[in-house]
C-alpha positions in Angstrom: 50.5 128.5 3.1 46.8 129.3 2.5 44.5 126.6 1.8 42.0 126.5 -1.1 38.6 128.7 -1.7 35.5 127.3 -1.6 32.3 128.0 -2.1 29.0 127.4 0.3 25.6 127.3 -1.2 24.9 130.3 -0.5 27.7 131.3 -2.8 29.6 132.9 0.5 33.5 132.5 -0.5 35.1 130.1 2.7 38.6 128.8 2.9 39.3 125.2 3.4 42.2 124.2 5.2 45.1 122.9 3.2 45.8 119.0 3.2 49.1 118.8 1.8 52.7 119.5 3.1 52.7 123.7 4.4 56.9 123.5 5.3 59.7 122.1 4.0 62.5 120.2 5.8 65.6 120.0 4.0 68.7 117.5 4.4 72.0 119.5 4.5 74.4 116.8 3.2 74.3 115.7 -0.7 71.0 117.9 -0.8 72.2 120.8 -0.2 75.7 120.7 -0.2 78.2 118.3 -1.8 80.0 116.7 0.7 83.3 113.6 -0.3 85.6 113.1 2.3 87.8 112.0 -1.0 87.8 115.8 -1.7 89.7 116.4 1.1 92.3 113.5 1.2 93.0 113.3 -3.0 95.1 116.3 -2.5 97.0 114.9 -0.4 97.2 111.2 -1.1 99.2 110.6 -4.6 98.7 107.1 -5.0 94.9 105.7 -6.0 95.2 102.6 -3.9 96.1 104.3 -0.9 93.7 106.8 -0.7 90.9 103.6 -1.1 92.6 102.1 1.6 92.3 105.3 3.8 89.1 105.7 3.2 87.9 102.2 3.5 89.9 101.9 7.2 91.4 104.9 9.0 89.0 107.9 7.8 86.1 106.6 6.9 82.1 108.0 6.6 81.4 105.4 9.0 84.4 106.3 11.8 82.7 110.1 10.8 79.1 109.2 11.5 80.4 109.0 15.2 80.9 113.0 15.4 77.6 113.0 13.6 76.0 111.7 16.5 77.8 113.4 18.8 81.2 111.8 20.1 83.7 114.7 20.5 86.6 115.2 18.4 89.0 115.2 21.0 88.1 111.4 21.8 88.0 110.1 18.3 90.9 112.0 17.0 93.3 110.3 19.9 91.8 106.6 19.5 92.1 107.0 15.4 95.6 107.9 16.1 96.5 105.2 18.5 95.1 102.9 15.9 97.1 103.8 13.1 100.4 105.5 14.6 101.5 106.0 11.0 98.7 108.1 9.4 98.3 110.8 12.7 99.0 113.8 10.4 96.6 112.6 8.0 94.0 111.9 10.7 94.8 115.5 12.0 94.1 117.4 8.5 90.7 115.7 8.9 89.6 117.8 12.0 92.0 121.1 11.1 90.6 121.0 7.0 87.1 119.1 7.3 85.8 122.3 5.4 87.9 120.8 2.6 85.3 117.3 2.3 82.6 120.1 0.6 83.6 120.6 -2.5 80.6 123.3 -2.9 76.8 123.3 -3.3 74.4 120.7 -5.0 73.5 122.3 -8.7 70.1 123.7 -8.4 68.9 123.2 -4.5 69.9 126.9 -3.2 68.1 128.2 -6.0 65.1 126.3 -5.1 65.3 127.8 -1.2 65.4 131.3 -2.4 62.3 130.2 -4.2 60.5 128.5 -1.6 61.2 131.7 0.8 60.2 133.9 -1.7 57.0 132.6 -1.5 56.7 132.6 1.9 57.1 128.8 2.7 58.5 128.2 6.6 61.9 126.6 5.6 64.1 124.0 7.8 66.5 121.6 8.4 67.2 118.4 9.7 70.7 117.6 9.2 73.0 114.5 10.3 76.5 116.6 10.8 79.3 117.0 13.5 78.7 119.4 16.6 82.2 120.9 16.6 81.9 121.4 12.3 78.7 122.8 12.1 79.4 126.1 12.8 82.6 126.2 10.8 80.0 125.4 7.9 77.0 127.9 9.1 79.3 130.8 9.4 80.4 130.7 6.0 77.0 130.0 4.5 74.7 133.3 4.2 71.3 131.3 2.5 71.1 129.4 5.5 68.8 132.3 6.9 66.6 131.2 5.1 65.7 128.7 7.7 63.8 129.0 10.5 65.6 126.4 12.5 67.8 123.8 12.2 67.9 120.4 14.1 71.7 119.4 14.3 72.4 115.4 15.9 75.8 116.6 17.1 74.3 118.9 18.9 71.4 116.4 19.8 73.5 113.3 20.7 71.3 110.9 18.4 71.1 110.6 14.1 68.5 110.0 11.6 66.7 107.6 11.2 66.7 107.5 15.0 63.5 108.5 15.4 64.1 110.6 18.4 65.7 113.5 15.9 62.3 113.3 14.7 61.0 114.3 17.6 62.9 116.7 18.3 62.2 118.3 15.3 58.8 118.4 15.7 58.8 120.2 19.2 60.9 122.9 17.4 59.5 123.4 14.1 56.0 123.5 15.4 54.0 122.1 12.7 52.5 118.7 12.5 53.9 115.9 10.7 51.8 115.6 8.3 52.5 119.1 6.9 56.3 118.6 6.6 57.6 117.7 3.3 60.9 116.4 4.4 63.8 116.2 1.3 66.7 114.0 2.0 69.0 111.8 0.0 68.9 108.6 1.9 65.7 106.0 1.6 66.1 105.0 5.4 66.2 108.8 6.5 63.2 109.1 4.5 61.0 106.0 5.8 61.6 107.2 9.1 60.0 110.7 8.9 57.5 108.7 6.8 56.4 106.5 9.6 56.1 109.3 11.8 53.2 111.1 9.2 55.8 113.5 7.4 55.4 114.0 3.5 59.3 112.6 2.1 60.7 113.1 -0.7 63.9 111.1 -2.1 66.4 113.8 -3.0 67.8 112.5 -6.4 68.4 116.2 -8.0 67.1 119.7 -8.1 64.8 119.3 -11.4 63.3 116.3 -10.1 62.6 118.1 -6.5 61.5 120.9 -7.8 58.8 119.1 -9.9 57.3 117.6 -6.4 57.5 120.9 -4.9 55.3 121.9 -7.9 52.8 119.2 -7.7 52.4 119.7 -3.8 51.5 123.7 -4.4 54.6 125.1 -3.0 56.0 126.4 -6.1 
């Protein structure tokens, strides 16, 4: 992004370099996409109670977050099953139909990438998701080339806030910290990048995202 005109004495027209935030790093999960592991299972699970318990024990965001961060399928799948004998076809669907836990895109955060790309604005990502999912997901998502790059902890072996996906993301993306605007739904996610000098903004909706993205001169 250009910075802003100034003007010397002399009245000799000289740009200043820009202060604020020049790239935006987006969050895929609940920023960009929806993402419930209910969606999958309520299908498939009759009884309200059940499906609680499920999700509360056997598949749960947390027993997730371990693909996330880079355990293999293969591994967790087995132990699940070992665990709980009596769900194994249920634990299955999870790894054969994960597509099924995104029910679709966040109202409004798409739209605000074609936008942002329009205008020129280097575009990324910095997303906590499974190594063996993600290109399931990428393939069938065409806006993601939008994006320059995009930092995947399955593929890195550690998640935000770690701040080592930080890192990493700042060897890739080649700019500076403090000219990444990082967006992400999750207040720990975001005080990480913010120790590390990235702008951060707490995803809470398109409207309100696109307002900041206003007042910091991208849009």
């Amino acid at each position: 992004m250009p910075g802003r005109v100034a003007f010397t004495t002399d009245g000799e027209a000289k740009v200043q370099p820009a202060t604020g935030p020049q790239a935006v790093v987006f969050d895929v999960g609940r920023v960009l996409i929806e993402w419930d592991l209910r969606h999958l299972f309520a299908p498939l699970i009759d009884d309200p109670g059940e499906l609680d318990w499920f999700l509360t024990h056997v598949v749960t965001e947390e027993w997730h977050a371990q693909h996330d961060a880079g355990r293999p399928l293969a591994a967790m799948i087995a132990e699940r099953k070992a665990q709980f004998p009596g769900h194994a076809a249920l634990i299955d669907t999870y790894r054969e139909r994960f597509l099924d836990s995104i029910p679709g895109p966040v109202p409004g955060t798409f739209a605000l990438v074609e936008r942002l790309a329009a205008r020129g604005v280097p575009l990324f990502a910095l997303t906590n998701f499974g190594a063996e999912f993600w290109p399931l997901y990428r393939a069938g998502e065409p806006r993601l080339r939008h994006f320059t790059d995009i930092v995947v902890s399955g593929d890195e072996g550690c998640c935000k806030p770690d701040p080592r996906i930080y890192a990493i993301a700042e060897r890739r993306f080649g700019h500076p910290p403090a000219a990444l605007l990082f967006v992400d739904d999750r207040p720990d996610n975001c005080a990480a990048a913010a120790a590390r000098g990235w702008h951060t903004h707490l995803f809470t909706g398109a409207p309100e995202l696109a307002a900041r993205l206003v007042a910091d001169g991208l849009l």
